[in-house]
N, C-alpha and C positions, 0 to 999 in steps of 0.2 A: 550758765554751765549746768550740768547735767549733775543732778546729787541724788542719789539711790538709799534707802535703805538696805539693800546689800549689802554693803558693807562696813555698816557699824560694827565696831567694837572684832572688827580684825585687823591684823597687821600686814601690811607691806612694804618689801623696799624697792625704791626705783632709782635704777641704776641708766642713768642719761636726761641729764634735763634741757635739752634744745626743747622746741613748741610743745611736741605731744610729752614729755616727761613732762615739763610744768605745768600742764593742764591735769595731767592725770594726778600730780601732788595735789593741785585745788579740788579737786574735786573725793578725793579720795580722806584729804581733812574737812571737806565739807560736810561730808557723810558721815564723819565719826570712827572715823577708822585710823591707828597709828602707822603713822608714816616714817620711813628710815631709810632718806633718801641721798645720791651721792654721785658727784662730775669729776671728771679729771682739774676741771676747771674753777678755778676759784669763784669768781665772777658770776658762773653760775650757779653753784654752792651758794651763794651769796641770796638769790632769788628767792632761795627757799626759807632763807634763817627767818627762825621765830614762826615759822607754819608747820616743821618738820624735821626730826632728829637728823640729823647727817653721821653718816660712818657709811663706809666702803663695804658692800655684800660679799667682799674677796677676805673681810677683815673679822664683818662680826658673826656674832653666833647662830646663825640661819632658825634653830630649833622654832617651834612654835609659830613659824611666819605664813601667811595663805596664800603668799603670790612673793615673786622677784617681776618686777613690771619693766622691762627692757625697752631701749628702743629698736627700731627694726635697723636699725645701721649695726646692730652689736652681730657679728658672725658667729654665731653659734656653735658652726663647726670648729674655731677652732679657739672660741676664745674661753678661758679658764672657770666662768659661771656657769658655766654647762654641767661639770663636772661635778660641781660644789653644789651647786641646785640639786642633782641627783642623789649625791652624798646623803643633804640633808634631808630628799624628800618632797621639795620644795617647788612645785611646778612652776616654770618660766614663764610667762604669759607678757601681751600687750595691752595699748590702749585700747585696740577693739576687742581683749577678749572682757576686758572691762565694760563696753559697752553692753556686750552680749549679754554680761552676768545682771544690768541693768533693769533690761528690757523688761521684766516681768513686774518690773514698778514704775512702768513708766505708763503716760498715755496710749490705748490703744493707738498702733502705728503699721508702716511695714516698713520692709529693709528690701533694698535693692543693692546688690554689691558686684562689682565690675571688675571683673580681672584679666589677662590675657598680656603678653610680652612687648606690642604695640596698640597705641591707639585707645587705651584707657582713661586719660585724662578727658579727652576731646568727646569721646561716648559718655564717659560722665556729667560731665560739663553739660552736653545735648540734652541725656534722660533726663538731669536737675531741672534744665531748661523747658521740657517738653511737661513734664507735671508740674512746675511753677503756673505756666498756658491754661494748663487747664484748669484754675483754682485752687488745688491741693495746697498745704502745708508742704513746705518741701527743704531742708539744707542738706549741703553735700559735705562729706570729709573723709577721712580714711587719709590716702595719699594726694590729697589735693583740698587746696583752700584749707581752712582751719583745722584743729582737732576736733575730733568729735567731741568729746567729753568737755570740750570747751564751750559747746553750742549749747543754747535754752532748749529744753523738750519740747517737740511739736505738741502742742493740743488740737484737737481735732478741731474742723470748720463745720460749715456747713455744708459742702462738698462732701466731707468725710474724716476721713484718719491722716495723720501727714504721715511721709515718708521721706526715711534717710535712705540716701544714696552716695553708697561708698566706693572712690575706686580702690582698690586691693592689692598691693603686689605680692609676690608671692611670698618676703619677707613678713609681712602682716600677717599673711594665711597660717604662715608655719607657728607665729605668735597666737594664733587661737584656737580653740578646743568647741567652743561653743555658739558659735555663728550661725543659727537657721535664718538664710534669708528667704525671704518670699518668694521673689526672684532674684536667682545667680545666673551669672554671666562671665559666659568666656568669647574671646574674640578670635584669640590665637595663639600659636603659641611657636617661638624660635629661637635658638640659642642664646642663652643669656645667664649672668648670673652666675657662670657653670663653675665658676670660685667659691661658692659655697652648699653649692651639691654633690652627688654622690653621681656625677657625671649627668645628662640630658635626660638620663629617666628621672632621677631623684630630682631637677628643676619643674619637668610636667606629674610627676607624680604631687609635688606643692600646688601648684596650679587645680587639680583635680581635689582636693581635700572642700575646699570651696562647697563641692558640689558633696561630697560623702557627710559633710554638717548639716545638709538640708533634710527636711520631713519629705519623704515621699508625695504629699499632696503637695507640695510646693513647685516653681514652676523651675527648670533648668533652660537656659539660653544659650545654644553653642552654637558657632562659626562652623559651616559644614563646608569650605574651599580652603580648608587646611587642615592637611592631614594630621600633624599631632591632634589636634580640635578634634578628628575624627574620632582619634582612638578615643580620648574620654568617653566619646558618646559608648562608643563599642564596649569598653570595659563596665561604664555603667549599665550598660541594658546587661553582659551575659556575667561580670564580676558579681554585681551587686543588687541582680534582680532590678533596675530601675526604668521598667517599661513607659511605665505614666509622666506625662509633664516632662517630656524632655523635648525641647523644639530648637530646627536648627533655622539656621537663617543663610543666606547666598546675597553676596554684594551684586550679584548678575540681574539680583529681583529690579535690582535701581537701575530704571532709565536715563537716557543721558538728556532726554528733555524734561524729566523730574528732576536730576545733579542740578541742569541750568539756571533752574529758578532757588537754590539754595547755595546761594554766594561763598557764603563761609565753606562751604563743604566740597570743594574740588577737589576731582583727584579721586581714583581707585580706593585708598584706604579710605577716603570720607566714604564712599559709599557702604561699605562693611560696617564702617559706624554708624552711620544712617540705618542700614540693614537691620542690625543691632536694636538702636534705639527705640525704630517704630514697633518691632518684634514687643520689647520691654513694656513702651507703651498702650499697647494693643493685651497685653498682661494683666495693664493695671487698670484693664475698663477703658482707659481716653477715647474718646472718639476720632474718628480718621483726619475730619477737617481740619480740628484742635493738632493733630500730630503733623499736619501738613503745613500747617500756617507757621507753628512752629522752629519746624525745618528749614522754612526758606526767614522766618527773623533772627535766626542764631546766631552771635558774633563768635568768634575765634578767638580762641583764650591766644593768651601772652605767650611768646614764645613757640608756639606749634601752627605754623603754616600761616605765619599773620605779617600783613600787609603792614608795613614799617612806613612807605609813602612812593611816591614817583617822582624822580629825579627824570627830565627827556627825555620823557616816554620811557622810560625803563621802570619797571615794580621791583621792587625792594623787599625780602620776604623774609622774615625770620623763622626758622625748623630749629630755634636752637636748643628741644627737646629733643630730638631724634638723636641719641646716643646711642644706634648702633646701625648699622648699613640696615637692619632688614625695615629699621622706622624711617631710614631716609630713602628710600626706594620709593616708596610712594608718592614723596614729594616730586620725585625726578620724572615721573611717572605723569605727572601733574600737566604740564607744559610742555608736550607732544614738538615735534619738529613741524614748522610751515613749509609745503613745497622743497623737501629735505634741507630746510636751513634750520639747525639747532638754535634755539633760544636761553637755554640758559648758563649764568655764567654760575659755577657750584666753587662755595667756599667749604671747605671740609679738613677734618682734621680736630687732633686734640688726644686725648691718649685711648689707645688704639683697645679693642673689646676681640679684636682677631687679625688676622696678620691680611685678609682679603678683605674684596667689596663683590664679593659672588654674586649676591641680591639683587646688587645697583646695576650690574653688567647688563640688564638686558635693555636696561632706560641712557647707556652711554650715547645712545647716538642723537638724545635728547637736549647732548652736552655740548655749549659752544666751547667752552674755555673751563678750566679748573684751577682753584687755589690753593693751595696745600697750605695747613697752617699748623703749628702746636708740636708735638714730642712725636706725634705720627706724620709729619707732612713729607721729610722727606722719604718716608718708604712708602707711599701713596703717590705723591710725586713719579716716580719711578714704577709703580707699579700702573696708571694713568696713562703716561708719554706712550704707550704704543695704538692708542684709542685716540688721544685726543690732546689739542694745546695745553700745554701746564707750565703755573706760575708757581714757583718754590717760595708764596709769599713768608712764611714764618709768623708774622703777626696778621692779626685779624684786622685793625687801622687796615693796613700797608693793602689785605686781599681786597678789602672796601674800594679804597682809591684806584687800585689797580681795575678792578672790574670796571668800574664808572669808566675808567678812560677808556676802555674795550665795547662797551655795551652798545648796543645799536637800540631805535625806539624798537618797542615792542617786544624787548628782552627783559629777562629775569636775573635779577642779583640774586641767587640764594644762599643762604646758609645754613647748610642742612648736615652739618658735622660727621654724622655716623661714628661718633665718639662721647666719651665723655668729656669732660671740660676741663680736671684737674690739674694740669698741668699748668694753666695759664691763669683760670679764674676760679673763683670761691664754688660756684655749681652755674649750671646751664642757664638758670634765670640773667647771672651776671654775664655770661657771653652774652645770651640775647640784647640785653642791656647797654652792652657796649658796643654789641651790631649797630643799635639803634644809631645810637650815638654819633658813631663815625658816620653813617647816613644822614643825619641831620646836619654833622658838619660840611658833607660836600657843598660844595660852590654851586 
Protein backbone atom coordinates (compact mmCIF):
# COMPACT_ATOMS: atom_id res chain seq x y z
CA UNK A 1 0.00 0.00 0.00
CA UNK A 2 1.15 3.34 -0.64
CA UNK A 3 1.86 5.50 2.90
CA UNK A 4 2.97 9.08 2.27
CA UNK A 5 4.21 11.48 4.69
CA UNK A 6 1.52 13.91 3.53
CA UNK A 7 -0.61 13.33 5.38
CA UNK A 8 0.42 13.01 8.88
CA UNK A 9 -1.20 14.47 11.67
CA UNK A 10 -4.33 15.75 9.27
CA UNK A 11 -7.79 14.70 9.41
CA UNK A 12 -10.12 13.04 7.06
CA UNK A 13 -13.51 11.66 6.46
CA UNK A 14 -14.35 9.03 4.08
CA UNK A 15 -17.73 8.88 3.19
CA UNK A 16 -18.19 5.08 0.98
CA UNK A 17 -16.24 2.13 1.81
CA UNK A 18 -16.49 -0.33 -1.15
CA UNK A 19 -12.54 -1.20 -2.48
CA UNK A 20 -11.21 2.35 -3.03
CA UNK A 21 -12.89 3.81 0.34
CA UNK A 22 -11.01 0.99 2.38
CA UNK A 23 -7.90 1.29 0.76
CA UNK A 24 -7.92 4.93 1.11
CA UNK A 25 -8.93 4.43 5.24
CA UNK A 26 -5.59 1.90 5.20
CA UNK A 27 -3.58 3.94 3.93
CA UNK A 28 -4.57 7.32 5.27
CA UNK A 29 -4.15 5.44 9.06
CA UNK A 30 -1.11 4.30 7.82
CA UNK A 31 0.43 7.57 7.32
CA UNK A 32 -0.66 9.09 10.59
CA UNK A 33 -3.56 10.97 9.69
CA UNK A 34 -7.21 10.78 11.65
CA UNK A 35 -9.55 9.21 10.07
CA UNK A 36 -13.58 9.68 10.39
CA UNK A 37 -15.03 7.38 8.27
CA UNK A 38 -18.79 6.16 7.39
CA UNK A 39 -21.30 3.61 5.04
CA UNK A 40 -24.91 3.29 4.82
CA UNK A 41 -23.85 -0.16 5.42
CA UNK A 42 -23.31 -1.73 8.53
CA UNK A 43 -21.00 -4.60 7.31
CA UNK A 44 -19.04 -2.19 5.90
CA UNK A 45 -18.86 0.21 8.90
CA UNK A 46 -17.73 -2.92 10.40
CA UNK A 47 -14.23 -3.20 8.01
CA UNK A 48 -13.16 -0.29 9.43
CA UNK A 49 -13.76 -0.64 13.39
CA UNK A 50 -10.67 -0.20 15.49
CA UNK A 51 -8.53 1.60 12.29
CA UNK A 52 -10.98 4.59 12.30
CA UNK A 53 -13.58 6.87 14.08
CA UNK A 54 -16.98 6.18 12.33
CA UNK A 55 -19.75 9.10 12.23
CA UNK A 56 -21.67 10.22 9.14
CA UNK A 57 -20.01 13.69 7.36
CA UNK A 58 -23.86 14.75 7.07
CA UNK A 59 -23.84 14.39 11.04
CA UNK A 60 -20.49 15.71 12.44
CA UNK A 61 -18.68 18.81 12.75
CA UNK A 62 -16.71 19.24 9.49
CA UNK A 63 -14.49 22.27 11.12
CA UNK A 64 -10.97 21.54 11.12
CA UNK A 65 -11.01 18.55 8.43
CA UNK A 66 -8.43 18.65 5.14
CA UNK A 67 -10.40 16.47 2.80
CA UNK A 68 -14.23 14.54 2.73
CA UNK A 69 -12.57 11.66 0.55
CA UNK A 70 -15.69 10.44 -1.46
CA UNK A 71 -16.31 7.63 -3.74
CA UNK A 72 -16.86 8.54 -7.47
CA UNK A 73 -20.35 6.60 -7.36
CA UNK A 74 -21.53 9.75 -4.65
CA UNK A 75 -23.28 12.31 -7.47
CA UNK A 76 -22.25 15.45 -6.37
CA UNK A 77 -24.82 17.31 -8.15
CA UNK A 78 -27.19 16.33 -6.17
CA UNK A 79 -26.26 14.71 -3.17
CA UNK A 80 -26.37 16.74 0.16
CA UNK A 81 -22.25 16.73 0.97
CA UNK A 82 -21.65 18.98 -1.52
CA UNK A 83 -23.41 21.54 0.09
CA UNK A 84 -22.03 20.80 3.57
CA UNK A 85 -18.42 20.48 2.32
CA UNK A 86 -18.94 24.11 1.09
CA UNK A 87 -20.53 25.22 4.10
CA UNK A 88 -17.62 24.12 6.12
CA UNK A 89 -14.95 24.89 3.67
CA UNK A 90 -13.91 21.51 3.32
CA UNK A 91 -12.85 20.41 -0.14
CA UNK A 92 -14.35 17.18 -1.53
CA UNK A 93 -11.65 15.13 -3.02
CA UNK A 94 -10.82 11.30 -4.18
CA UNK A 95 -8.62 8.48 -3.97
CA UNK A 96 -6.61 9.84 -6.89
CA UNK A 97 -6.52 13.13 -5.58
CA UNK A 98 -4.79 11.41 -2.66
CA UNK A 99 -2.56 9.86 -4.84
CA UNK A 100 -1.51 13.07 -6.39
CA UNK A 101 -0.98 14.74 -2.88
CA UNK A 102 1.41 11.47 -2.66
CA UNK A 103 3.55 11.78 -5.43
CA UNK A 104 6.06 14.12 -4.08
CA UNK A 105 7.28 11.44 -1.55
CA UNK A 106 7.15 8.86 -3.35
CA UNK A 107 9.96 7.10 -5.67
CA UNK A 108 10.75 8.93 -8.67
CA UNK A 109 8.01 7.61 -11.26
CA UNK A 110 5.63 8.84 -14.07
CA UNK A 111 1.90 8.78 -14.40
CA UNK A 112 0.09 7.97 -17.33
CA UNK A 113 -3.87 8.46 -17.08
CA UNK A 114 -6.49 7.39 -19.59
CA UNK A 115 -9.71 8.82 -20.07
CA UNK A 116 -12.23 9.13 -22.82
CA UNK A 117 -16.33 7.77 -22.72
CA UNK A 118 -15.31 4.46 -24.59
CA UNK A 119 -12.41 2.10 -24.68
CA UNK A 120 -10.45 3.14 -21.55
CA UNK A 121 -10.20 0.08 -19.84
CA UNK A 122 -8.83 -2.04 -22.86
CA UNK A 123 -6.12 1.02 -23.81
CA UNK A 124 -5.13 0.84 -20.20
CA UNK A 125 -4.96 -2.64 -19.92
CA UNK A 126 -2.65 -2.46 -23.38
CA UNK A 127 -0.26 0.80 -22.15
CA UNK A 128 0.18 -1.34 -18.63
CA UNK A 129 0.88 -4.23 -20.92
CA UNK A 130 3.06 -2.39 -23.40
CA UNK A 131 5.56 -0.95 -20.48
CA UNK A 132 5.26 -4.15 -18.49
CA UNK A 133 7.35 -5.54 -22.39
CA UNK A 134 9.50 -3.35 -21.97
CA UNK A 135 10.95 -3.80 -18.55
CA UNK A 136 9.59 -0.90 -16.57
CA UNK A 137 8.04 -0.99 -13.10
CA UNK A 138 4.54 -0.66 -14.07
CA UNK A 139 0.76 -1.24 -12.10
CA UNK A 140 -2.35 0.02 -13.27
CA UNK A 141 -5.46 1.42 -11.10
CA UNK A 142 -7.81 4.34 -11.08
CA UNK A 143 -11.09 2.75 -12.55
CA UNK A 144 -9.73 -0.73 -13.25
CA UNK A 145 -7.91 -3.58 -11.32
CA UNK A 146 -7.24 -2.51 -7.75
CA UNK A 147 -7.03 0.92 -5.93
CA UNK A 148 -4.32 2.72 -6.36
CA UNK A 149 -3.54 3.61 -2.91
CA UNK A 150 -3.81 -0.12 -2.36
CA UNK A 151 -0.62 -0.87 -4.46
CA UNK A 152 3.25 -0.96 -3.18
CA UNK A 153 5.17 2.11 -4.62
CA UNK A 154 7.20 1.43 -7.79
CA UNK A 155 10.88 1.76 -7.11
CA UNK A 156 12.69 2.19 -9.91
CA UNK A 157 14.84 -0.78 -12.02
CA UNK A 158 17.35 -0.60 -13.93
CA UNK A 159 15.35 0.26 -16.91
CA UNK A 160 14.50 3.33 -14.93
CA UNK A 161 11.49 5.00 -13.08
CA UNK A 162 8.16 2.83 -12.86
CA UNK A 163 5.05 4.09 -14.04
CA UNK A 164 1.33 4.08 -12.93
CA UNK A 165 -1.21 3.93 -15.36
CA UNK A 166 -4.59 5.02 -14.50
CA UNK A 167 -7.69 4.83 -16.36
CA UNK A 168 -9.96 7.84 -15.26
CA UNK A 169 -13.44 8.48 -15.65
CA UNK A 170 -14.78 11.54 -15.61
CA UNK A 171 -16.11 10.87 -12.08
CA UNK A 172 -12.46 10.59 -10.76
CA UNK A 173 -11.48 13.81 -12.77
CA UNK A 174 -14.14 15.92 -11.13
CA UNK A 175 -12.69 14.27 -7.58
CA UNK A 176 -9.13 15.74 -8.33
CA UNK A 177 -7.59 18.99 -8.15
CA UNK A 178 -3.98 18.01 -8.52
CA UNK A 179 -3.15 15.43 -11.05
CA UNK A 180 -0.08 16.30 -13.39
CA UNK A 181 0.25 13.41 -15.39
CA UNK A 182 3.20 12.98 -17.80
CA UNK A 183 1.10 11.73 -20.08
CA UNK A 184 -2.74 12.43 -20.45
CA UNK A 185 -4.89 10.87 -22.61
CA UNK A 186 -8.15 11.12 -24.15
CA UNK A 187 -9.80 8.81 -26.65
CA UNK A 188 -13.24 10.29 -27.06
CA UNK A 189 -15.76 11.49 -26.17
CA UNK A 190 -19.97 10.65 -26.47
CA UNK A 191 -22.91 11.18 -24.50
CA UNK A 192 -22.88 9.77 -21.24
CA UNK A 193 -23.23 10.32 -17.78
CA UNK A 194 -25.42 13.45 -18.73
CA UNK A 195 -27.37 12.74 -15.17
CA UNK A 196 -24.76 14.34 -13.45
CA UNK A 197 -23.67 17.26 -15.63
CA UNK A 198 -24.61 20.42 -16.57
CA UNK A 199 -25.89 18.94 -19.82
CA UNK A 200 -22.87 17.55 -22.74
CA UNK A 201 -20.70 20.51 -22.18
CA UNK A 202 -20.29 20.19 -18.52
CA UNK A 203 -19.60 16.00 -19.27
CA UNK A 204 -16.57 17.14 -21.85
CA UNK A 205 -15.71 20.14 -20.03
CA UNK A 206 -14.79 16.91 -16.89
CA UNK A 207 -13.21 15.00 -19.52
CA UNK A 208 -10.92 18.17 -20.51
CA UNK A 209 -9.73 19.19 -16.77
CA UNK A 210 -7.49 15.97 -17.14
CA UNK A 211 -5.51 17.96 -19.56
CA UNK A 212 -5.86 21.77 -17.59
CA UNK A 213 -3.90 19.57 -14.39
CA UNK A 214 -0.98 18.92 -16.63
CA UNK A 215 2.50 21.18 -16.67
CA UNK A 216 2.90 22.44 -20.13
CA UNK A 217 6.16 20.27 -20.68
CA UNK A 218 4.03 17.39 -20.27
CA UNK A 219 2.77 15.37 -23.05
CA UNK A 220 -1.26 15.48 -24.15
CA UNK A 221 -2.67 12.41 -26.19
CA UNK A 222 -5.89 13.10 -28.12
CA UNK A 223 -8.15 11.15 -30.58
CA UNK A 224 -8.26 13.46 -33.65
CA UNK A 225 -11.48 11.17 -35.60
CA UNK A 226 -13.76 12.61 -33.04
CA UNK A 227 -15.07 15.69 -32.92
CA UNK A 228 -15.74 16.49 -29.32
CA UNK A 229 -11.76 15.10 -28.94
CA UNK A 230 -11.32 17.75 -31.48
CA UNK A 231 -12.59 20.55 -29.66
CA UNK A 232 -10.29 19.89 -26.53
CA UNK A 233 -7.52 20.16 -28.61
CA UNK A 234 -8.94 23.60 -30.14
CA UNK A 235 -9.72 25.10 -26.88
CA UNK A 236 -6.37 23.96 -25.40
CA UNK A 237 -4.14 25.57 -28.08
CA UNK A 238 -6.44 29.06 -28.42
CA UNK A 239 -8.27 28.87 -24.55
CA UNK A 240 -5.35 28.05 -22.67
CA UNK A 241 -2.21 28.85 -24.75
CA UNK A 242 -1.23 24.98 -25.06
CA UNK A 243 0.82 24.92 -28.29
CA UNK A 244 3.57 22.32 -27.12
CA UNK A 245 3.05 18.57 -26.38
CA UNK A 246 -0.16 18.04 -27.62
CA UNK A 247 -0.25 15.13 -30.16
CA UNK A 248 -3.29 13.51 -31.84
CA UNK A 249 -3.51 10.24 -32.94
CA UNK A 250 -5.96 8.49 -36.07
CA UNK A 251 -7.14 4.71 -35.80
CA UNK A 252 -6.78 5.07 -39.89
CA UNK A 253 -2.83 5.10 -38.92
CA UNK A 254 -3.61 1.11 -38.28
CA UNK A 255 -3.37 -1.19 -41.13
CA UNK A 256 -5.55 -3.97 -41.43
CA UNK A 257 -2.59 -6.26 -42.07
CA UNK A 258 -0.95 -4.65 -38.65
CA UNK A 259 -4.99 -5.24 -36.88
CA UNK A 260 -4.25 -9.14 -38.34
CA UNK A 261 -1.46 -9.98 -36.36
CA UNK A 262 -3.03 -8.49 -33.05
CA UNK A 263 -5.62 -11.17 -32.04
CA UNK A 264 -6.97 -9.58 -29.06
CA UNK A 265 -7.59 -6.32 -30.90
CA UNK A 266 -10.37 -6.62 -33.65
CA UNK A 267 -12.40 -4.24 -34.61
CA UNK A 268 -12.31 -0.30 -35.48
CA UNK A 269 -12.44 0.72 -31.79
CA UNK A 270 -9.22 -1.64 -31.07
CA UNK A 271 -7.62 0.23 -33.55
CA UNK A 272 -8.06 3.80 -31.86
CA UNK A 273 -6.70 1.87 -28.78
CA UNK A 274 -3.97 0.51 -30.43
CA UNK A 275 -3.61 4.19 -32.06
CA UNK A 276 -3.71 5.47 -28.66
CA UNK A 277 -1.36 3.18 -26.97
CA UNK A 278 1.68 3.13 -29.37
CA UNK A 279 1.22 7.05 -29.53
CA UNK A 280 1.68 6.68 -25.26
CA UNK A 281 4.42 4.31 -25.72
CA UNK A 282 6.46 6.12 -28.28
CA UNK A 283 6.12 8.95 -25.23
CA UNK A 284 7.59 6.99 -22.82
CA UNK A 285 10.91 6.23 -25.03
CA UNK A 286 9.75 2.17 -25.82
CA UNK A 287 11.07 1.14 -28.71
CA UNK A 288 8.90 0.18 -31.92
CA UNK A 289 9.64 -3.49 -31.93
CA UNK A 290 8.93 -3.82 -27.91
CA UNK A 291 5.49 -1.78 -28.79
CA UNK A 292 4.81 -4.20 -31.67
CA UNK A 293 5.48 -7.52 -30.07
CA UNK A 294 3.44 -6.16 -27.55
CA UNK A 295 0.39 -5.46 -29.46
CA UNK A 296 0.19 -8.60 -31.13
CA UNK A 297 0.85 -10.78 -27.21
CA UNK A 298 -2.18 -8.74 -25.54
CA UNK A 299 -4.95 -10.82 -24.13
CA UNK A 300 -8.53 -9.18 -23.64
CA UNK A 301 -9.54 -8.22 -20.43
CA UNK A 302 -12.80 -9.94 -18.98
CA UNK A 303 -15.76 -8.87 -20.22
CA UNK A 304 -14.78 -6.47 -23.16
CA UNK A 305 -14.67 -8.29 -26.58
CA UNK A 306 -13.50 -11.64 -25.01
CA UNK A 307 -13.86 -14.86 -26.47
CA UNK A 308 -16.12 -16.99 -23.89
CA UNK A 309 -15.37 -20.33 -26.25
CA UNK A 310 -16.87 -22.04 -29.64
CA UNK A 311 -19.84 -23.95 -29.39
CA UNK A 312 -20.24 -25.56 -33.78
CA UNK A 313 -18.35 -23.36 -35.02
CA UNK A 314 -19.94 -20.52 -33.54
CA UNK A 315 -17.49 -17.87 -31.18
CA UNK A 316 -19.14 -16.83 -28.30
CA UNK A 317 -18.17 -13.16 -27.23
CA UNK A 318 -18.70 -11.36 -24.14
CA UNK A 319 -19.03 -7.03 -24.68
CA UNK A 320 -20.63 -7.15 -21.46
CA UNK A 321 -18.71 -3.65 -20.75
CA UNK A 322 -20.24 -1.72 -23.41
CA UNK A 323 -23.06 0.04 -21.54
CA UNK A 324 -23.90 2.29 -24.05
CA UNK A 325 -24.65 1.93 -27.96
CA UNK A 326 -21.82 4.23 -28.92
CA UNK A 327 -19.24 1.18 -26.86
CA UNK A 328 -21.27 -1.40 -28.49
CA UNK A 329 -20.88 -0.25 -32.16
CA UNK A 330 -17.71 -1.25 -32.47
CA UNK A 331 -18.12 -4.57 -31.39
CA UNK A 332 -20.96 -4.77 -34.32
CA UNK A 333 -18.60 -3.27 -36.32
CA UNK A 334 -16.29 -6.15 -35.67
CA UNK A 335 -17.64 -9.12 -37.66
CA UNK A 336 -18.49 -7.49 -41.05
CA UNK A 337 -21.16 -9.54 -43.33
CA UNK A 338 -19.61 -12.49 -45.70
CA UNK A 339 -20.96 -12.33 -49.29
CA UNK A 340 -24.06 -10.15 -47.58
CA UNK A 341 -24.80 -12.83 -45.06
CA UNK A 342 -24.90 -11.28 -41.45
CA UNK A 343 -23.01 -13.10 -38.81
CA UNK A 344 -23.93 -12.04 -35.95
CA UNK A 345 -26.52 -13.05 -33.41
CA UNK A 346 -26.42 -9.58 -30.78
CA UNK A 347 -27.89 -9.99 -27.25
CA UNK A 348 -28.61 -6.53 -25.94
CA UNK A 349 -30.50 -4.84 -23.54
CA UNK A 350 -30.52 -4.08 -19.64
CA UNK A 351 -31.47 -0.50 -18.58
CA UNK A 352 -31.47 1.68 -21.18
CA UNK A 353 -28.74 5.06 -21.03
CA UNK A 354 -31.13 6.70 -24.27
CA UNK A 355 -34.30 5.83 -25.83
CA UNK A 356 -32.20 4.98 -29.44
CA UNK A 357 -29.25 2.86 -30.85
CA UNK A 358 -28.30 5.79 -33.41
CA UNK A 359 -24.54 4.52 -33.25
CA UNK A 360 -25.17 0.86 -33.90
CA UNK A 361 -27.37 1.76 -36.96
CA UNK A 362 -24.93 1.83 -39.39
CA UNK A 363 -23.20 -1.83 -38.39
CA UNK A 364 -27.27 -3.32 -38.59
CA UNK A 365 -26.81 -4.96 -41.62
CA UNK A 366 -23.87 -6.86 -39.80
CA UNK A 367 -26.82 -8.28 -37.81
CA UNK A 368 -28.27 -11.87 -38.29
CA UNK A 369 -30.82 -11.98 -35.56
CA UNK A 370 -31.27 -9.94 -32.17
CA UNK A 371 -32.17 -10.62 -28.55
CA UNK A 372 -33.71 -8.17 -26.48
CA UNK A 373 -33.22 -8.67 -22.95
CA UNK A 374 -33.72 -6.74 -19.41
CA UNK A 375 -36.15 -3.39 -18.58
CA UNK A 376 -34.96 -2.13 -22.21
CA UNK A 377 -35.77 -5.08 -24.33
CA UNK A 378 -38.90 -4.58 -25.15
CA UNK A 379 -38.64 -0.99 -26.52
CA UNK A 380 -35.42 -2.26 -28.48
CA UNK A 381 -37.27 -5.08 -29.67
CA UNK A 382 -39.54 -2.92 -31.47
CA UNK A 383 -37.43 -0.37 -32.30
CA UNK A 384 -35.10 -3.49 -34.11
CA UNK A 385 -38.06 -5.43 -36.07
CA UNK A 386 -37.94 -3.00 -39.01
CA UNK A 387 -34.06 -3.78 -39.69
CA UNK A 388 -33.81 -7.12 -38.67
CA UNK A 389 -35.11 -10.79 -36.91
CA UNK A 390 -35.89 -10.03 -33.09
CA UNK A 391 -36.32 -12.46 -30.30
CA UNK A 392 -38.15 -10.62 -27.26
CA UNK A 393 -35.78 -13.00 -25.11
CA UNK A 394 -36.28 -11.24 -21.59
CA UNK A 395 -33.56 -13.19 -19.88
CA UNK A 396 -30.05 -13.50 -20.86
CA UNK A 397 -30.23 -17.81 -20.06
CA UNK A 398 -33.17 -17.90 -22.47
CA UNK A 399 -31.14 -15.17 -25.43
CA UNK A 400 -28.00 -17.78 -24.84
CA UNK A 401 -30.02 -20.87 -25.82
CA UNK A 402 -31.96 -19.25 -28.32
CA UNK A 403 -29.06 -17.89 -30.35
CA UNK A 404 -27.16 -21.37 -30.18
CA UNK A 405 -30.35 -22.81 -31.73
CA UNK A 406 -30.20 -20.05 -34.58
CA UNK A 407 -26.43 -19.74 -35.23
CA UNK A 408 -24.79 -21.23 -38.21
CA UNK A 409 -20.76 -22.11 -38.05
CA UNK A 410 -18.85 -19.26 -38.51
CA UNK A 411 -21.31 -16.94 -36.52
CA UNK A 412 -21.06 -14.77 -33.55
CA UNK A 413 -23.01 -14.96 -30.36
CA UNK A 414 -22.49 -11.57 -28.85
CA UNK A 415 -23.31 -9.80 -26.08
CA UNK A 416 -22.67 -6.53 -26.38
CA UNK A 417 -25.78 -4.73 -24.18
CA UNK A 418 -25.34 -0.99 -25.06
CA UNK A 419 -26.76 -0.69 -21.51
CA UNK A 420 -26.20 -0.87 -18.17
CA UNK A 421 -26.75 -3.99 -16.25
CA UNK A 422 -28.93 -2.84 -13.20
CA UNK A 423 -31.86 -4.06 -13.66
CA UNK A 424 -31.15 -7.85 -13.73
CA UNK A 425 -27.45 -8.11 -12.18
CA UNK A 426 -25.22 -6.74 -9.43
CA UNK A 427 -22.86 -4.57 -12.33
CA UNK A 428 -21.62 -5.80 -15.84
CA UNK A 429 -18.72 -8.07 -14.64
CA UNK A 430 -21.86 -10.38 -13.20
CA UNK A 431 -23.80 -10.29 -16.61
CA UNK A 432 -20.63 -11.08 -18.29
CA UNK A 433 -20.29 -13.83 -15.72
CA UNK A 434 -23.43 -15.24 -16.24
CA UNK A 435 -23.01 -15.03 -20.31
CA UNK A 436 -20.25 -17.27 -19.46
CA UNK A 437 -22.07 -19.40 -17.78
CA UNK A 438 -25.04 -20.23 -19.90
CA UNK A 439 -22.30 -20.90 -22.73
CA UNK A 440 -20.65 -23.28 -20.95
CA UNK A 441 -23.91 -24.94 -20.14
CA UNK A 442 -24.98 -25.47 -23.67
CA UNK A 443 -24.96 -29.13 -24.96
Amino acid sequence: MIVSSAFAGKTYAVLGLARSGLATVETLVASGARVVAWDSREEARSQVAGKAELGDPMEIDLAGFDGIVVSPGVPLNRHPIAMRAKLAGVPIIGDIELFALARPTLPPHKVVGITGTNGKSTTTALIHHIIEQAGYPTVMGGNIGLPILSQPPLEPNLKGAGVYVLELSSYQIDLTHSLDCDVAVLLNITPDHLDRYDGFEGYVASKMRLFLMQSFSNIAVVGEDDREADEVVYKLHHDHGRWENVQQFNRLTITPEQQERWPSLQGPHNAQNAAAAIMVGQALGIDEATIANALASYASLPHRMQAVGTRNGVLYVNDSKATNAASTAPALAAWPAINGKPRIHWILGGVAKSENLDECAPHFGNVAHAYTIGEAGHMFADLLRPHMAVDDSEMLSAAVRRAARAAQPGDVVLLSPACASFDQFRDFEARGDAFAAAVAALE
